[in-house]
C-alpha positions, 0 to 999 in steps of 0.5 A: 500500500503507498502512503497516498492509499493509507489513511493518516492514522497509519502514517507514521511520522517518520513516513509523513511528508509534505504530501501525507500529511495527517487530516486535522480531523484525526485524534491526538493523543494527549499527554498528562502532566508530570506526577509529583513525588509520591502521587498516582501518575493521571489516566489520560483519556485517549479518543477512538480513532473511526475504522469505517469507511464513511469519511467524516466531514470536516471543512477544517480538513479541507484547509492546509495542515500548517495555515494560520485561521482565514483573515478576515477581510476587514479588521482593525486595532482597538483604537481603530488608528489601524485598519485593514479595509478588503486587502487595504491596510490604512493608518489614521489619525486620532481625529479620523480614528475617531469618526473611522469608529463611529462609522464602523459601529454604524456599518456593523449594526446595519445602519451604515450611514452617518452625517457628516455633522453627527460624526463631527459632534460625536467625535468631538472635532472643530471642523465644519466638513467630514473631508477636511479631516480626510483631506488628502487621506487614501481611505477619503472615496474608497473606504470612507463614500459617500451615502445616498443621501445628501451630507451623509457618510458610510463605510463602503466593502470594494465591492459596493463601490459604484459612482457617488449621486451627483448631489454630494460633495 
């Protein structure tokens, strides 16, 4: 039997390669601590390995061994001067920082537009428009859009992205 015929559990690890390595759906056997001087060593219980020749459905299996978990597709630091937009990673000011949060909140609840002058408020920043905090900012019209309606603001996935209406600014 070749080691590509053999189910994981018959590999040893001296056998395993780069192209046999073990499912992650497969039992490892787990380790007791070190006893301490004149106590009973612990049982430790080990997991039945299947024998059937049903597969067992395990989307993690279908993952490399070795990957780290999936990155989400948007995420940012706690204080939100960090952000990682759809492959697009931004750096913000305290200022932009801030009203980043207020829309992020928005956008998660459901509820993704905000006007620019309650975001200004809630932010606590003495301007009179959301894009002179913004000026120049690369987030400015990719991740930070216009809303549908006229003053108001949302965050926007690339996919979302489609040609501002004409009455904003």
């Amino acid at each position: 039997m070749s080691f590509c015929n053999m189910r994981p559990a018959e590999v040893s690890s001296a056998q395993a390669d780069e192209h046999t390595r073990p499912a992650l759906d497969v039992p490892r056997p787990t380790t007791a601590p070190e006893p301490q001087a004149g106590e009973q060593p612990e049982a430790v219980p080990q997991q039945p390995v299947q024998k059937d020749a049903t597969p067992q459905t395990n989307p993690a299996a279908e993952l490399d061994y070795w990957s780290p978990e999936p990155v989400k597709d948007a995420r940012h630091s706690p204080d939100f001067r960090s952000v990682y937009w759809f492959g697009q990673e931004y750096s913000f000011t305290a200022n932009q920082a801030a009203c980043v949060r207020l829309l992020w909140e928005a956008w998660e609840n459901g509820t993704p537009e905000l006007s620019g002058a309650k975001i200004l408020e809630e932010a606590d920043i003495d301007q009179d428009r959301l894009s002179a905090v913004f000026r120049d900012h690369p987030a400015w019209k990719t991740m930070i859009r216009p809303g549908h309606t006229k003053g108001a603001y949302r965050l926007s996935p690339p996919t979302a992205h489609r040609k501002a209406p004409k009455n904003h600014g």
